[in-house]
N, C-alpha and C positions, 0 to 999 in steps of 0.2 A: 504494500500500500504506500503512497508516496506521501510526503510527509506535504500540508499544503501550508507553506510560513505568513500568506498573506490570506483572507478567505477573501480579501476583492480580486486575488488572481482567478478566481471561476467564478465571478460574476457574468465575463464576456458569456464564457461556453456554456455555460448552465441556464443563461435567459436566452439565450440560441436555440439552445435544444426544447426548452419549453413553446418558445415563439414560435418554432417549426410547429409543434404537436397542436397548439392551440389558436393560435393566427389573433384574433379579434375577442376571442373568447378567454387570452390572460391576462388578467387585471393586474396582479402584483406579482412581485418575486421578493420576498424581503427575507434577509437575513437575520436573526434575533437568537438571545443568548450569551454566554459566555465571549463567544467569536465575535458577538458585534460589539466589543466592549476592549477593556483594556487587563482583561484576566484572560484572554484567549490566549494558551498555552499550545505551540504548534505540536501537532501528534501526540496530543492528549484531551486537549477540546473536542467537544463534539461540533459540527457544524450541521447548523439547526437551520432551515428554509420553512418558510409560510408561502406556501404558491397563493393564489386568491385567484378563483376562476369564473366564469360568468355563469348565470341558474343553466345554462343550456350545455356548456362545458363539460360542469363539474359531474353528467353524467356519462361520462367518456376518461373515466377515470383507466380502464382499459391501454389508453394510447399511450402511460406514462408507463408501464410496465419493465420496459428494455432500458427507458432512461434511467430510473429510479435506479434497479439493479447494476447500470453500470457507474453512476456516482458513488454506489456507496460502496462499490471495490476502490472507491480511490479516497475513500473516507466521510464522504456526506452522509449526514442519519437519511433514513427515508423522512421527505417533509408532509407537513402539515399542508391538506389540500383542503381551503373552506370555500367560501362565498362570502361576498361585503354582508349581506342578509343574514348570515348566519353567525357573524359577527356579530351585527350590531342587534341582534334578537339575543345574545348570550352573555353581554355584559352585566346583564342582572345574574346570573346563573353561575359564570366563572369569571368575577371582576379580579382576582388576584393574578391568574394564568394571563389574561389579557394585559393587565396592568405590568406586570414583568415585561410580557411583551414588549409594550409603548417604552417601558422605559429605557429597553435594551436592542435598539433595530436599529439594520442598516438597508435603505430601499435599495436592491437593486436593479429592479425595474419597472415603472407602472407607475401605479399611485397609491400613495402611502395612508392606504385604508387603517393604519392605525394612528396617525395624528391628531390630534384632539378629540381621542375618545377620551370618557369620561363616567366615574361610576358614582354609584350611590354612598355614602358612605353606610347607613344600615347592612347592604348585601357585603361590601366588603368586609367590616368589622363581623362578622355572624361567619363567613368563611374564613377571616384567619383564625377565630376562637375555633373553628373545624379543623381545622388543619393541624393546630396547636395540639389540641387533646389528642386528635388521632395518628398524630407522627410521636408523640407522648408516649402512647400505649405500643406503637411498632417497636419503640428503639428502647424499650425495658425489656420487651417481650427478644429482642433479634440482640439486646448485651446476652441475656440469660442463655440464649442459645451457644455463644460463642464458648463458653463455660468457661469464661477468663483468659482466653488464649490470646496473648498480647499481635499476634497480625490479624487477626480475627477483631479485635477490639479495632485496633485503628483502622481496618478496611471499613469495618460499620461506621466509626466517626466521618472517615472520607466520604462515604457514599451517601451519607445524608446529612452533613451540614450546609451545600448546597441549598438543599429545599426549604432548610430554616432561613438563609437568607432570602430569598423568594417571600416567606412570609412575613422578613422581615419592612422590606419596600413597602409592602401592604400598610403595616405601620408607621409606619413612617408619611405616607402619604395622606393616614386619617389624622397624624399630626400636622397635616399643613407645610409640611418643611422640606426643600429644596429635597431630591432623594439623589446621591452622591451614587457614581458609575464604579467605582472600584469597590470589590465586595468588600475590604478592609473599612474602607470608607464608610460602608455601609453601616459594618458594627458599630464605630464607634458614635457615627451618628446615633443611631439606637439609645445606644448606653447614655447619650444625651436628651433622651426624653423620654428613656423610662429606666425603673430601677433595675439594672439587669449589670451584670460586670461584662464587661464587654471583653477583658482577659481570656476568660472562658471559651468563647467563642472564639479569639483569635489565633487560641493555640488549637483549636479545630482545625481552622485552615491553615496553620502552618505543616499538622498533619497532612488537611487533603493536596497540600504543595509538595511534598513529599520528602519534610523534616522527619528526621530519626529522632526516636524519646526511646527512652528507656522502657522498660516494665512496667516501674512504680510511678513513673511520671505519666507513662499512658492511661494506666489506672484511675492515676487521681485526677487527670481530664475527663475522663469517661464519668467518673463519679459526678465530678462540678457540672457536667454538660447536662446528664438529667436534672440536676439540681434546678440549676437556670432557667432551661425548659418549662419546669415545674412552676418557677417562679414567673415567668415571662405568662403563663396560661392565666394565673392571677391576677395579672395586672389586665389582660383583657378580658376577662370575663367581666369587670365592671367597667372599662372604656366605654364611653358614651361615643 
């Protein structure tokens, strides 16, 4: 697999190959994620695409078949094929997944159907308290499984402190306040408007960067993490 260092170097070929398949009927090609951002780590990133195609298109999903599977021998995830409609019908529904979105995109071709969207603050605040509890109960339920086995311990902290930042945007946007593009950034924003040690979570991602800790040092990460978790859940369960 070829390692890709820029992800705007398959911008050209990749809205090429779509442009062919769909002519009139492709709306967007937008890149979002880690890769449209400034944590996109070359040949460890995944690269994430939102195709957007028109109501008559996107049932011709069919045609993408040969391209799909030849991008992601070269490393592109299979993307996300919607519609502008099905967007903007699901903002109530998944305002956290969309709002990561908006906030982490690069268009590269079309129109940037994710531009001033905009959600409720009730749906978003009721899904990151979803989120919280139920990534809560995964990552007690998937430590206990590891049965303390320190690469087993840090692969579970790598593979899901991601998605607590994900959560964390969320908050941060029902605070009002600028939401910072480096996931570092992000924490410590956090830690600045609610009571959460933002330590905690940094040495997560020094983990999922792929800093070497010890045993006992992994250990007592793993411990503070649910701790914080824990404490992060109670502080939204009464955010208004």
């Amino acid at each position: 697999m070829t390692t890709i260092h820029r992800p705007e170097e398959v911008f050209p070929d990749i809205t090429g190959e779509y442009r062919a398949l769909y002519g009139d009927g492709l709306v967007s090609v937008i890149l979002y994620g880690s890769a449209a951002g400034e944590d996109y780590r070359p040949g460890k990133s995944d690269l994430n695409f939102l195709i957007v195609l028109s109501e008559e298109a996107i049932d011709h999903l069919d045609r993408a078949l040969a391209v799909v599977s030849r991008w992601r021998r070269k490393g592109v995830a299979t993307p996300l094929f919607m519609t502008k409609s099905y967007i903007d019908s699901s903002l109530d529904s998944y305002p956290l997944e969309f709002l990561n979105m908006r906030e982490g995109h690069v268009l590269a071709y079309g129109k940037d159907v994710l531009e001033g969207i905009s959600f409720e603050p009730g749906d978003l605040r009721l899904q990151c308290e979803r989120e919280i509890k139920g990534k809560l109960l995964l990552l007690r339920e998937q430590f206990l499984a590891t049965g303390g086995k320190t690469r087993k311990v840090r692969g579970l902290i790598a593979e899901s402190i991601t998605a607590f930042v994900s959560i964390f945007r969320g908050l941060l946007y029902l605070r009002g306040v600028e939401i910072p593009s480096p996931r570092r950034e992000i924490v410590e924003a956090l830690a600045r408007e609610f009571p959460v040690d933002a330590g905690v979570f940094l040495r997560c991602l020094d983990i999922k960067e792929g800093k070497k800790l010890s045993q006992s040092e992994t250990g007592d990460i793993m411990k503070a993490y649910l701790v914080e978790v824990r404490r992060l859940w109670g502080v939204v369960d009464v955010l208004i």
